[in-house]
PLY file of the C-alpha trace (Angstrom):
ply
format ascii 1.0
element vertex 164
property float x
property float y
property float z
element edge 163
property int vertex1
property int vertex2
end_header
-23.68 298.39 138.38
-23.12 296.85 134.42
-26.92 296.57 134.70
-27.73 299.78 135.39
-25.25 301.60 133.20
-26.79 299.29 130.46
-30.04 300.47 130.78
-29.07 304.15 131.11
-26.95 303.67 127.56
-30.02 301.77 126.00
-32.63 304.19 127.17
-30.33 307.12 125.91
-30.01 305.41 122.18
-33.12 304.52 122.06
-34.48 307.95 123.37
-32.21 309.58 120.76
-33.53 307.24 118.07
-36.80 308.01 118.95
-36.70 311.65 119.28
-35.10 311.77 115.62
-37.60 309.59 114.10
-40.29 311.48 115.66
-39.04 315.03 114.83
-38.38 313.89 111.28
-42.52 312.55 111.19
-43.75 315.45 112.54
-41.57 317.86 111.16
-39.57 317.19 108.30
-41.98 315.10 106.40
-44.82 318.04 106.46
-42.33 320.15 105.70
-41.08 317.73 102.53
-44.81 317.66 101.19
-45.13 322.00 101.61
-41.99 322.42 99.23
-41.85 322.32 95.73
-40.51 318.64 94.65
-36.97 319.78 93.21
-36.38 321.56 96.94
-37.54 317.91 98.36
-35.28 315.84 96.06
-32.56 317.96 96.69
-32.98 318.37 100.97
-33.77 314.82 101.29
-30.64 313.91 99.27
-28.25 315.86 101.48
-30.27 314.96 104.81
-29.66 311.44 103.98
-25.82 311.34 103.65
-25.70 313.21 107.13
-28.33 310.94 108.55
-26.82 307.73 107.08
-24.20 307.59 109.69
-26.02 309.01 113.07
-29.05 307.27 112.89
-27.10 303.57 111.73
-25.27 304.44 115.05
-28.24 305.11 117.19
-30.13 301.76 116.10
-27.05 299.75 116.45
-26.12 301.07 120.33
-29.90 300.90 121.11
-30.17 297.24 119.76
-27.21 295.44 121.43
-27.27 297.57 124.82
-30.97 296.49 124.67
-29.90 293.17 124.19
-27.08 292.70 126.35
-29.12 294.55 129.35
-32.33 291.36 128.01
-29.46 288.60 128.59
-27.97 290.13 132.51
-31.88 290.13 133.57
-34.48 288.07 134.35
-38.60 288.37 134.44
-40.44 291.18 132.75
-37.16 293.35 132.62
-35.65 290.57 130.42
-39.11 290.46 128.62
-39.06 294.66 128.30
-35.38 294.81 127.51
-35.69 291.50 124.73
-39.19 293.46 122.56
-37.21 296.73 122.97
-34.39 295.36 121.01
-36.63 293.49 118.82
-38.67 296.67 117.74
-35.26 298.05 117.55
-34.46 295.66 115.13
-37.67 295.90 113.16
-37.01 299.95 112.76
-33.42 299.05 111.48
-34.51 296.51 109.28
-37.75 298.62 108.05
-34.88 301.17 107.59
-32.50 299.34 105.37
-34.87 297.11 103.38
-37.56 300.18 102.99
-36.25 303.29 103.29
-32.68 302.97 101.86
-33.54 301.88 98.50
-36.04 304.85 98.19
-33.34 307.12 99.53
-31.04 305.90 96.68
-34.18 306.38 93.86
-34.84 309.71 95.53
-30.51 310.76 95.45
-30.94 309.76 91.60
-34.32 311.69 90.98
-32.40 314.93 92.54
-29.87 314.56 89.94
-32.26 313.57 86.81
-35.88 314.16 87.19
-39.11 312.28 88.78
-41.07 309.51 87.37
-44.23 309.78 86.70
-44.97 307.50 90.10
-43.33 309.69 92.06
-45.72 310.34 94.47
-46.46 306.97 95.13
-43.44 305.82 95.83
-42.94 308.90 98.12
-45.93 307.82 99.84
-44.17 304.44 100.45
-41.26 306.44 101.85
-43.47 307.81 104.27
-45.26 304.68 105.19
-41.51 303.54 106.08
-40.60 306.11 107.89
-43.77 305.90 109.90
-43.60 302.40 110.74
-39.37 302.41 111.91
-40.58 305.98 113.78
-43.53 303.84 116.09
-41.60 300.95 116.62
-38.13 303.24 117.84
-41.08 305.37 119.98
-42.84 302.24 121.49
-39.02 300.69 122.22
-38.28 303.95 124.13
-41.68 303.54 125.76
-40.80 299.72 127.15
-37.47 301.10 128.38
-38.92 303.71 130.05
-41.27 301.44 131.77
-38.46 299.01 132.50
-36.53 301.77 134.10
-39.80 303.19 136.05
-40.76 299.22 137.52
-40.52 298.45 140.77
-38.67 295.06 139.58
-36.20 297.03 136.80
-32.57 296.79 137.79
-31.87 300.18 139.06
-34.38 299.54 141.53
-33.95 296.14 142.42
-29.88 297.21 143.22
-31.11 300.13 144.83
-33.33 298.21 147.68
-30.36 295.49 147.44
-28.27 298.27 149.21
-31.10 299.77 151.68
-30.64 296.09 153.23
-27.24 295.89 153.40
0 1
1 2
2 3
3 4
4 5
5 6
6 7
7 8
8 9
9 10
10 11
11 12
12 13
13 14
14 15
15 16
16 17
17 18
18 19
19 20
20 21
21 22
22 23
23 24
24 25
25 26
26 27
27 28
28 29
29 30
30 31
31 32
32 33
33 34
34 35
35 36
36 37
37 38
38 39
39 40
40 41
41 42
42 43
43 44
44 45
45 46
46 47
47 48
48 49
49 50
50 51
51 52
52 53
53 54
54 55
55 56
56 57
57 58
58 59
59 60
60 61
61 62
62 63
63 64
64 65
65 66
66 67
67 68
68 69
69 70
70 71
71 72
72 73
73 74
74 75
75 76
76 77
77 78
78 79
79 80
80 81
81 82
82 83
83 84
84 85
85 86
86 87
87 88
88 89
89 90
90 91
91 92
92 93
93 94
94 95
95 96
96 97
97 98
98 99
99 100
100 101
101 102
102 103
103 104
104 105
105 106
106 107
107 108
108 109
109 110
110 111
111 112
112 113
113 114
114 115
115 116
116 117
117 118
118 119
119 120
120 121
121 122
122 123
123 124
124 125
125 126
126 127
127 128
128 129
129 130
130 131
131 132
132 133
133 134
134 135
135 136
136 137
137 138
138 139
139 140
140 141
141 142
142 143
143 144
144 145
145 146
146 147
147 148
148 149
149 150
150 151
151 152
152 153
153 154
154 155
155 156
156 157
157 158
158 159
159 160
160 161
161 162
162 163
């Protein structure tokens, strides 16, 4: 039963993480490069101090529940449940060491004005955002499978009972 509700909390995280990475690549960011830059600066800025909070949340649940449900298995699901937490990790690390420090460039850029590199450094933004959005999507995607095997703990519990 600790198994399965694991997995159900780390697919929902992760899911959510997912979901908001992915809405924010293929929505926001087109939507950041339509705008005039001021209108950018300023959105990002306030997006950011909502986002700070949520999406720190979301990695952290999805990383330990991913990890806790990789130490109570055993086989693939411990394999699946183990790189889910990992990429997990790598979108929460791409996160703080990659996006953060822009954010915080970006918050100061809304108040002042733009450097001349701007857009480069934008573009690095974006690469960030890409990278912690594919490895939050393929984390999902290992979940999902783990959930959807024949050997993933829901199941294995499930025929468990049938033989009872």
């Amino acid at each position: 039963m600790r198994t399965r509700l694991l997995q159900g909390l780390a697919l929902l995280a992760t899911g959510l993480l997912a979901g908001a990475f992915g809405y924010g690549a293929a929505n926001l960011v087109p939507t950041f490069d339509a705008v005039p830059l001021d209108l950018r600066l300023s959105f990002h800025t306030e997006l950011m101090k909502m986002n700070g909070i949520t999406m720190q949340a979301a990695m952290a649940v999805s990383i330990l529940s991913s990890l806790a449900l990789a130490l109570l298995t055993r086989g693939r699901a411990r394999l699946l449940a183990g790189a889910a937490a990992a990429l997990t990790l790598v979108s929460f690390l791409t996160t703080r060491f990659g996006n953060v420090p822009i954010n915080g460039r970006i918050k100061e850029w809304a108040r002042t004005s733009a450097p001349a590199d701007h857009a480069e450094v934008l573009r690095r933004w974006e690469l960030f955002n890409d990278l912690r959005t594919l490895t939050a999507v393929l984390a999902f995607g290992l979940l999902i499978a783990l959930a959807l095997s024949a050997g993933s703990p829901a199941q294995s519990q499930s025929r468990r009972l049938k033989t009872r």
